[in-house]
C-alpha positions as CSV (number, residue, x, y, z in Angstrom):
1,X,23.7,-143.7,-176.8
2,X,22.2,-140.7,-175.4
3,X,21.9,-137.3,-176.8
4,X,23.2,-134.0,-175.0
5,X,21.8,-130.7,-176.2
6,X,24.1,-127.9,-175.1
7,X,24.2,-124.4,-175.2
8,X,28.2,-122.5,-174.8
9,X,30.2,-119.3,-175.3
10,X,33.1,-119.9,-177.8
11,X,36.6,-118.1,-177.7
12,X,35.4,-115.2,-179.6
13,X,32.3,-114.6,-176.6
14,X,29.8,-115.7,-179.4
15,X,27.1,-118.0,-177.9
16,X,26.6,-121.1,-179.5
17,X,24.5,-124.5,-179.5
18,X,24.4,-128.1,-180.2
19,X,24.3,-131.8,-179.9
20,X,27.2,-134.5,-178.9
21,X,26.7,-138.0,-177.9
22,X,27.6,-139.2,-174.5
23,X,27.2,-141.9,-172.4
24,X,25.8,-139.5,-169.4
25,X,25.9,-135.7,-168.5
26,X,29.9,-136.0,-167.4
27,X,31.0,-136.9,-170.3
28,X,29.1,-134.5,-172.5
29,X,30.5,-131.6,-170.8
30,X,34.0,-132.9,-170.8
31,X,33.6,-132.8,-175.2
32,X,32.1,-129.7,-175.1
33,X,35.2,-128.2,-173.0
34,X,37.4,-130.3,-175.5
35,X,36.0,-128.2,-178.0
36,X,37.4,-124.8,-176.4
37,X,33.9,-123.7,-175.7
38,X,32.4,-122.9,-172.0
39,X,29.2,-124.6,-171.8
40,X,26.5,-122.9,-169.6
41,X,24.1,-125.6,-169.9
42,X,23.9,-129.4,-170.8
43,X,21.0,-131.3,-171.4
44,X,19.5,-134.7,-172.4
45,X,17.3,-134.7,-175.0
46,X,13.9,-136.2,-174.5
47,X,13.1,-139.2,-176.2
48,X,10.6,-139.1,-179.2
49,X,7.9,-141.8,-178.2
50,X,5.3,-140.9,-176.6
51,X,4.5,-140.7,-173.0
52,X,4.5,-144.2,-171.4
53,X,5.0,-146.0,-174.9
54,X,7.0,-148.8,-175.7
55,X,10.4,-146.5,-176.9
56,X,10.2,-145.0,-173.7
57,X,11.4,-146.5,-170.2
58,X,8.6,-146.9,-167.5
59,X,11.0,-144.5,-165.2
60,X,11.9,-142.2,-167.6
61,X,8.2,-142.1,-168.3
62,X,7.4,-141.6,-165.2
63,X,10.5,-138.3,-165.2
64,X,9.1,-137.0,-168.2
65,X,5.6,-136.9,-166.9
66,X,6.4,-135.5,-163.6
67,X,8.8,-132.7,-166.1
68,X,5.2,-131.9,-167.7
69,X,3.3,-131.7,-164.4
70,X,5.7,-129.4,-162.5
71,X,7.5,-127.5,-165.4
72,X,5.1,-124.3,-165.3
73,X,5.2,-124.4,-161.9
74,X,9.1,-124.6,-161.9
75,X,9.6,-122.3,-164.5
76,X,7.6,-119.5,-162.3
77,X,9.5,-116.2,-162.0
78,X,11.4,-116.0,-158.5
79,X,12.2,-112.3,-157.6
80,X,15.9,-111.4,-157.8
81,X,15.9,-110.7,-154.5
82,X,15.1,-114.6,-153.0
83,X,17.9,-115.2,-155.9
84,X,20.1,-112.8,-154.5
85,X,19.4,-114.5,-151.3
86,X,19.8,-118.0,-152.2
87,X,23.2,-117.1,-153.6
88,X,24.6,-115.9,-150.3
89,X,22.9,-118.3,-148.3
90,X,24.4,-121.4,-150.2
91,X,28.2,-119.3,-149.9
92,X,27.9,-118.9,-146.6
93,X,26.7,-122.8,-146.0
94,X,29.6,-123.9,-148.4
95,X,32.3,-122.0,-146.7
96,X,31.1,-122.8,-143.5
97,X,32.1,-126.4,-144.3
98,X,28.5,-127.7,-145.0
99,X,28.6,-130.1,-147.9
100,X,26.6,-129.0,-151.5
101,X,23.5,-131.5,-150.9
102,X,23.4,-130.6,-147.5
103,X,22.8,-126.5,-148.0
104,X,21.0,-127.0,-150.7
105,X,18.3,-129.2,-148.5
106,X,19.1,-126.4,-145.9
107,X,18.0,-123.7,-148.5
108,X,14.8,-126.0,-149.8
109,X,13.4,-126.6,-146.1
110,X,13.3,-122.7,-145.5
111,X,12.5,-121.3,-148.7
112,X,9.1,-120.1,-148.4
113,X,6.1,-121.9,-150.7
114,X,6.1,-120.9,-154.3
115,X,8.4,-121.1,-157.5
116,X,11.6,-120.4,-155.1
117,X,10.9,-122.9,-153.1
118,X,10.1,-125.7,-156.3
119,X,13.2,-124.3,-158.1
120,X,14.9,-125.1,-155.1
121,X,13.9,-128.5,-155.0
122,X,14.3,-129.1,-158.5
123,X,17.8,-128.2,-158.2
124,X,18.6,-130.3,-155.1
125,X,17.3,-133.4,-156.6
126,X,19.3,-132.6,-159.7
127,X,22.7,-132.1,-157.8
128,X,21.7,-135.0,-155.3
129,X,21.2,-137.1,-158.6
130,X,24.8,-136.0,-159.8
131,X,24.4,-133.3,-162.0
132,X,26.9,-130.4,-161.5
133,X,25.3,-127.5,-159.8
134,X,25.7,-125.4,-163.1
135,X,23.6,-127.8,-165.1
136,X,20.9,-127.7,-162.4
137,X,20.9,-124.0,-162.5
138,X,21.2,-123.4,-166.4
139,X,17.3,-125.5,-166.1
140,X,16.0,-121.8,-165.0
141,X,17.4,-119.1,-167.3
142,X,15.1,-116.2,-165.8
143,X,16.6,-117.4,-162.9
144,X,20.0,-117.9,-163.6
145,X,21.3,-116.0,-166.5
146,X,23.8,-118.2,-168.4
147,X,26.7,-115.6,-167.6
148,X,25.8,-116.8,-163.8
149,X,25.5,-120.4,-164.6
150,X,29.3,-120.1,-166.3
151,X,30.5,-118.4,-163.8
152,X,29.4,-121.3,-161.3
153,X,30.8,-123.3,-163.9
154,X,34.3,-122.2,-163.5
155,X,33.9,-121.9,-159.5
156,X,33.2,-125.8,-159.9
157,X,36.2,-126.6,-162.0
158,X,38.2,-124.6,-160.1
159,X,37.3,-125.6,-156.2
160,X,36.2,-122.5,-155.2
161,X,32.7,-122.5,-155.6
162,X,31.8,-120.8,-152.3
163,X,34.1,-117.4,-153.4
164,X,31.8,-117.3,-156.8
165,X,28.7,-117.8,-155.4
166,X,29.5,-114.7,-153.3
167,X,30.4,-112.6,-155.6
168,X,27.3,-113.8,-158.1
169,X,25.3,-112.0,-155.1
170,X,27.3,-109.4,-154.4
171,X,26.9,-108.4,-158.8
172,X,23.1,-108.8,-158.4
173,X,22.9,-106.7,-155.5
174,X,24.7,-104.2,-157.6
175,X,23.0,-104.8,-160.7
176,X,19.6,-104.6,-158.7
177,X,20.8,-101.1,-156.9
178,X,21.6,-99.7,-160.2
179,X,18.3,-100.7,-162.3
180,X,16.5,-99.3,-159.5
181,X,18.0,-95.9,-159.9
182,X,17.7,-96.1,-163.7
183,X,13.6,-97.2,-163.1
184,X,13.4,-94.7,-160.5
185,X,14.6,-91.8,-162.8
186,X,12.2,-93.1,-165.4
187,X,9.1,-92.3,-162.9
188,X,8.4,-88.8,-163.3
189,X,8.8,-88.9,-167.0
190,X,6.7,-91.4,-167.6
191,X,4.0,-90.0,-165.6
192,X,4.4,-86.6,-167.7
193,X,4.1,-88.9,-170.6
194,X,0.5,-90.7,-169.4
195,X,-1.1,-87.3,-168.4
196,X,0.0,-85.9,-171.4
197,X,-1.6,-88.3,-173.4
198,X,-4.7,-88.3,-170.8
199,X,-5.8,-84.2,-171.6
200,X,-5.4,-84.6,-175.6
201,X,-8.0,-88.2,-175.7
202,X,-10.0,-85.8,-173.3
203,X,-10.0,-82.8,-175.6
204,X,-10.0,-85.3,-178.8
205,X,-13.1,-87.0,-177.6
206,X,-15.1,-84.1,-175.6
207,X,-13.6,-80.9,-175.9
208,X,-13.2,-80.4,-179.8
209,X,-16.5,-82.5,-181.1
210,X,-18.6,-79.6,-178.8
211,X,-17.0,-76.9,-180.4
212,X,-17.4,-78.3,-184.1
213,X,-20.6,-78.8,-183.5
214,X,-21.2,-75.1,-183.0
215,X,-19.1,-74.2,-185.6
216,X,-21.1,-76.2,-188.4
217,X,-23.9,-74.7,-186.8
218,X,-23.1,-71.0,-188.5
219,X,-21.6,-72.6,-191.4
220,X,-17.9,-70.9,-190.5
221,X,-14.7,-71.9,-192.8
222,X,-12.4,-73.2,-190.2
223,X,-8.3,-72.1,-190.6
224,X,-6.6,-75.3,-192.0
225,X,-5.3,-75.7,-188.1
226,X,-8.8,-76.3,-187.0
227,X,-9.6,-78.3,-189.7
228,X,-6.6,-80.7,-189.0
229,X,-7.9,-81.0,-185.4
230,X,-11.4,-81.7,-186.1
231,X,-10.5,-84.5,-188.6
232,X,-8.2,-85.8,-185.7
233,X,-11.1,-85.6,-183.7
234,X,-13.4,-87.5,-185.8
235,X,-10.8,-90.1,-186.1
236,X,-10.4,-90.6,-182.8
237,X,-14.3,-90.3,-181.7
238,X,-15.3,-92.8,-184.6
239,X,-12.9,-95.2,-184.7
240,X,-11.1,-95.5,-181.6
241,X,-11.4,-98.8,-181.4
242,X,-10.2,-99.4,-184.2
243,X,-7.0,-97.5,-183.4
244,X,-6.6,-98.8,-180.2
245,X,-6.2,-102.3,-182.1
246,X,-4.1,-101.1,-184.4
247,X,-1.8,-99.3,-181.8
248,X,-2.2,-103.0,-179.6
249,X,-0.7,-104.8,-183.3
250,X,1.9,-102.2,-183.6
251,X,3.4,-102.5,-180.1
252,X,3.2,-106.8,-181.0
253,X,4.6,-105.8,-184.7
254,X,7.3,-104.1,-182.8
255,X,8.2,-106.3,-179.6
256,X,8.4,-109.7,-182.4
257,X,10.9,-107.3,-184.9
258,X,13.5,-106.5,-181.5
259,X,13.2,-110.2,-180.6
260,X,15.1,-111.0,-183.8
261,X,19.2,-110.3,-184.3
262,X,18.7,-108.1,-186.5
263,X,15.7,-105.8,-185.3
264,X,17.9,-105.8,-181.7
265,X,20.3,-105.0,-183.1
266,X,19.2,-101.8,-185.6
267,X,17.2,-100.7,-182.1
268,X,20.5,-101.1,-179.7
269,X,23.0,-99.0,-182.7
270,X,20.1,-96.5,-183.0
271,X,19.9,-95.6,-179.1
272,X,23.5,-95.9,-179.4
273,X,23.6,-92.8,-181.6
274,X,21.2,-90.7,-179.6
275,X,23.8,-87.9,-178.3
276,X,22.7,-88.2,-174.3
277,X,21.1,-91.6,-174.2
278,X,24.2,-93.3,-176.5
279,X,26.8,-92.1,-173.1
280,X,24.6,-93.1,-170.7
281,X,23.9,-97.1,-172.3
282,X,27.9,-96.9,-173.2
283,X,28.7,-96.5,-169.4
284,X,26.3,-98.6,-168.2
285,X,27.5,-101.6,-170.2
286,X,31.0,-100.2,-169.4
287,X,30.4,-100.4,-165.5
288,X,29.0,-104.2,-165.9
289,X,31.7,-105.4,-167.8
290,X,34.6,-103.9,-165.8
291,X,32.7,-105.7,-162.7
292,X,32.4,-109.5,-164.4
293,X,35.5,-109.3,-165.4
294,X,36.7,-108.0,-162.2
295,X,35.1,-110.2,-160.3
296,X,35.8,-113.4,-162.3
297,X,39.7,-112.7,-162.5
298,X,39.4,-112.3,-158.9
299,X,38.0,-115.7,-158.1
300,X,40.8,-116.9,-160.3
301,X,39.4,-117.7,-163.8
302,X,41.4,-117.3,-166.7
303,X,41.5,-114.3,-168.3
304,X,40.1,-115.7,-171.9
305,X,37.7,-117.3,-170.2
306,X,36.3,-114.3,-167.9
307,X,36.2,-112.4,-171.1
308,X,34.4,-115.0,-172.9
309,X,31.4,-114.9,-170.0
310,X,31.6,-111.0,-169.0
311,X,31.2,-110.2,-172.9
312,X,27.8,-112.0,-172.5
313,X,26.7,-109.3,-169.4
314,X,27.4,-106.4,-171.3
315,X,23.7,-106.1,-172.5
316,X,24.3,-104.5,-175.4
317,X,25.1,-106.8,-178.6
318,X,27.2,-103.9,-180.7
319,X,29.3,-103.6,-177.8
320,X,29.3,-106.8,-177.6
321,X,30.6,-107.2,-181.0
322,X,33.5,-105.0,-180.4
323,X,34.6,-107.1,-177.5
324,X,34.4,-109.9,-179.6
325,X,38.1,-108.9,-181.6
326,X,39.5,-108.0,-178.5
327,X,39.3,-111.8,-177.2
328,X,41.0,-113.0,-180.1
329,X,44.0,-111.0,-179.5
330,X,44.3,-111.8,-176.3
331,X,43.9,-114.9,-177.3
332,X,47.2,-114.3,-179.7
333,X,48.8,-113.0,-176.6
334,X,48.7,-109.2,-176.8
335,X,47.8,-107.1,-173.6
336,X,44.8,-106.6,-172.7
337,X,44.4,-102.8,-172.6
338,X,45.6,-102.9,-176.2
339,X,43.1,-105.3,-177.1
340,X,40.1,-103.2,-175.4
341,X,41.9,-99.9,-177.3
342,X,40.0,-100.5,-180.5
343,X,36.4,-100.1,-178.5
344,X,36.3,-96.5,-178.1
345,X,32.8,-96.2,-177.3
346,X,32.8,-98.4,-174.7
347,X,36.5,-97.9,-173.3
348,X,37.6,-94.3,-172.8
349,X,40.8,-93.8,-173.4
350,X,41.6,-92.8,-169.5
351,X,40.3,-96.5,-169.1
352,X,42.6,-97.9,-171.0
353,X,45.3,-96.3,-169.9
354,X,44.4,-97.4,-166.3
355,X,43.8,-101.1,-167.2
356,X,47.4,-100.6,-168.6
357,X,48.8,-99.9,-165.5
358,X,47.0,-102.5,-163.7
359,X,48.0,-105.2,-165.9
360,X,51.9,-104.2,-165.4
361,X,51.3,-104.1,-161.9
362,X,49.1,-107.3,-161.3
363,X,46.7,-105.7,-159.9
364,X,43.7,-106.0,-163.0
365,X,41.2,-107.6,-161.0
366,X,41.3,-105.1,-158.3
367,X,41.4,-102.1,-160.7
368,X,38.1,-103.3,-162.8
369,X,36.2,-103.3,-159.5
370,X,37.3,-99.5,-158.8
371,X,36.8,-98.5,-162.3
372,X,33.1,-100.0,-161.6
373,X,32.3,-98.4,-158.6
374,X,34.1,-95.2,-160.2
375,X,32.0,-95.4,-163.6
376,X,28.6,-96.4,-161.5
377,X,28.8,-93.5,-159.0
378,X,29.2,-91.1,-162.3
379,X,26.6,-92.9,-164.5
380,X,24.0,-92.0,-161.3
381,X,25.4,-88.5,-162.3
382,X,24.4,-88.7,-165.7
383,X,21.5,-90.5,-165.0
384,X,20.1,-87.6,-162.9
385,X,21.2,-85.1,-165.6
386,X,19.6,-86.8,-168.4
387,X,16.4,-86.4,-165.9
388,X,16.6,-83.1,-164.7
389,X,16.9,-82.4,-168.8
390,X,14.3,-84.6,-169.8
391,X,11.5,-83.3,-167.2
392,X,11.2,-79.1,-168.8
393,X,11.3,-81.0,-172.6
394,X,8.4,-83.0,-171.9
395,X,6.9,-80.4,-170.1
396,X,7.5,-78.2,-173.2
397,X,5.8,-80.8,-175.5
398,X,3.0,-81.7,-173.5
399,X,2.4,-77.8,-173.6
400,X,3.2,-77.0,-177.2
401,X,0.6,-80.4,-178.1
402,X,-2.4,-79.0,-175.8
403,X,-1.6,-75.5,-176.9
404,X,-2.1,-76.1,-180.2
405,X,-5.2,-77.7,-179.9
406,X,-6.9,-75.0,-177.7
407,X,-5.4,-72.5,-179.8
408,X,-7.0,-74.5,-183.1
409,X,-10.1,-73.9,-181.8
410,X,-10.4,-70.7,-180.4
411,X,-9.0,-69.2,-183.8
412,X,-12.6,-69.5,-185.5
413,X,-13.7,-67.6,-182.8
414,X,-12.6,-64.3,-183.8
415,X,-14.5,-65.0,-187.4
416,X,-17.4,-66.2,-185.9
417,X,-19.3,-62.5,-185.7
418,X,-18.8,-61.6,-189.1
419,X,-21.4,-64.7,-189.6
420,X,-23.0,-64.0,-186.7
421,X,-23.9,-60.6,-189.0
């Protein structure tokens, strides 16, 4: 019997993985469901003979082979705008009464040469081959997160596939406007930052090495400042390259540690605690929750469930974590707001209070949209804030760092006569 590797979020929003025997794809995903977990994706597991050998079917071979071939080319990065697109394109098909195979062959013949266009494919053959449109999309997680692939999940199960699919564009048209202003923000900074670092290699690596040359010529005793700089200097002039690699392994050193739970998690509770940045990632997460869950109670998934998927586009695992307690006790049937009530720093209290009200009047999904739009509209404000702040403190570092160096060096100058003499 065949072997289904699958990936799910559990009650508690935790992600989870693993195997269950089934006699095809339906069946796997109707035991992972029977084991209260929302799968995101399902997946056969590849046989262990080799290519063409005898354990191996001359189709499957064949499949496997073809996997090899196009896989890179499959697993290409599409933009998130041709995503965004291909989203709104396939709502508009499937409302408009156009059956699944048929938009998506629709989508395939127009999509422009490339990954989109071979991503496309892949996941027409898969659907036309009877996989469920969220297995075929859960194939390209840069693609398809998996809080996307089980939101089109539950539009499946629930017949309204076209309303979710519109609403999956309408987030990452969102998400996209909003990272843009965060990246945007980021610009000027970063370009203090790089000229910054541009004038001290210049005065590290020409400047300094000119005037400690005249220096040792009259045999002065440089201030410990100037001394400091000098042996900076020598550092960098001598074994730059060295220090370049070493910067290079550091940045490796450092990427590998935040891949792992726990280094993402030491770097997401540290930011967390920076006074300014902590708000500003609080709100952030706090504006993409409150429009997940928003948006998936809207399209008429259960509450338990919504939670489950919008804890997983939070972005930020200790928040994530706090979230975590409130699905159990919803799950034990208290209310909602006084579930969220224990995650103060990502629920204000004024948001609770709100979601409170909404809940007594039926109106949550509704409410969680307007608290997203409220919450985006003032982390923009914050945003620029945090800008406007950080733009005169880099400013004052990049001149306090090239100050001291000049000044470093002109302080021997005023001894120089007396050797001069």
């Amino acid at each position: 019997m065949p072997v289904f590797t699958y990936t799910a979020v559990d009650a508690a929003g935790r992600r989870t993985s693993g195997t269950v025997p089934a006699s095809n794809r339906a069946a796997a995903l109707d035991t992972v469901i029977q084991k209260g977990l929302v799968p995101a994706s399902v997946e056969e597991q590849e046989a262990p003979a080799a290519l063409g050998g005898p354990g191996l079917p001359a189709e499957a071979s064949a499949q496997a082979q073809a996997s090899w071939l196009l896989g890179p080319a499959w697993g290409g990065r599409v933009s998130q705008a041709d995503v965004e697109a291909f989203s709104r394109e396939l709502s508009s098909l499937l409302t408009a009464g156009v059956s699944l195979s048929r938009a998506l062959e629709i989508l395939r013949r127009e999509a422009s040469k490339g990954p989109s266009r071979k991503q496309w494919s892949a996941i027409h053959d898969d659907v036309v081959g009877g996989s469920p449109l969220a297995d075929a999309l859960g194939k390209f997680p840069q693609s398809f997160p998996a809080v996307h692939v089980a939101m089109v999940r539950a539009g499946e199960t629930g017949g309204f596939l076209d309303v979710v699919l519109g609403q999956i564009a309408d987030f990452r048209a969102r998400e996209r406007d909003l990272k843009s202003k965060v990246k945007g923000a980021l610009v000027y900074p970063t370009v203090l930052v790089v000229l910054a670092g541009c004038v001290l290699v210049f005065l590290l690596t020409y400047f300094i090495p000119r005037f400690s040359g005249i220096f040792a010529e009259f045999g002065a005793a440089l201030p410990p400042l100037t001394q400091a700089i000098v042996a900076a200097s020598r550092l960098v002039t001598k074994y730059g390259l060295l220090v370049v690699i070493g910067a290079a392994l550091a940045v490796m050193v450092a990427r590998r540690a935040l891949k792992s739970q726990s280094g993402r998690r030491l770097m997401e509770r540290t930011l967390l605690r920076v006074p300014a940045l902590g708000r500003v990632l609080a709100r952030f997460a706090l504006v993409r929750f409150c429009r997940m869950l928003g948006t998936l109670l809207g399209a008429g998934v259960p509450l338990v469930t919504a939670l489950a998927v919008a804890r997983e586009a939070i972005g930020n695992q200790i928040l994530a974590d706090s979230v975590s307690l409130s699905i159990e006790e919803v799950q034990q049937g208290r209310p909602l707001a006084r579930s969220l009530s224990s995650c103060r720093q990502l629920f204000p209290a004024t948001v609770i209070e709100m979601i409170a009200v909404a809940e007594e009047s039926s109106r949550l999904d509704q409410e969680l949209l307007r608290l997203a739009a409220v919450y985006e509209a003032d982390l923009d404000r914050q945003l620029r804030m945090l800008v406007a702040l950080a733009e005169p403190a880099l400013l004052f570092i990049m001149a306090a760092v090239v100050g001291t160096v000049v000044i470093g060096m002109i302080l021997p100058v005023f001894t120089l006569q007396e050797y001069i003499r």
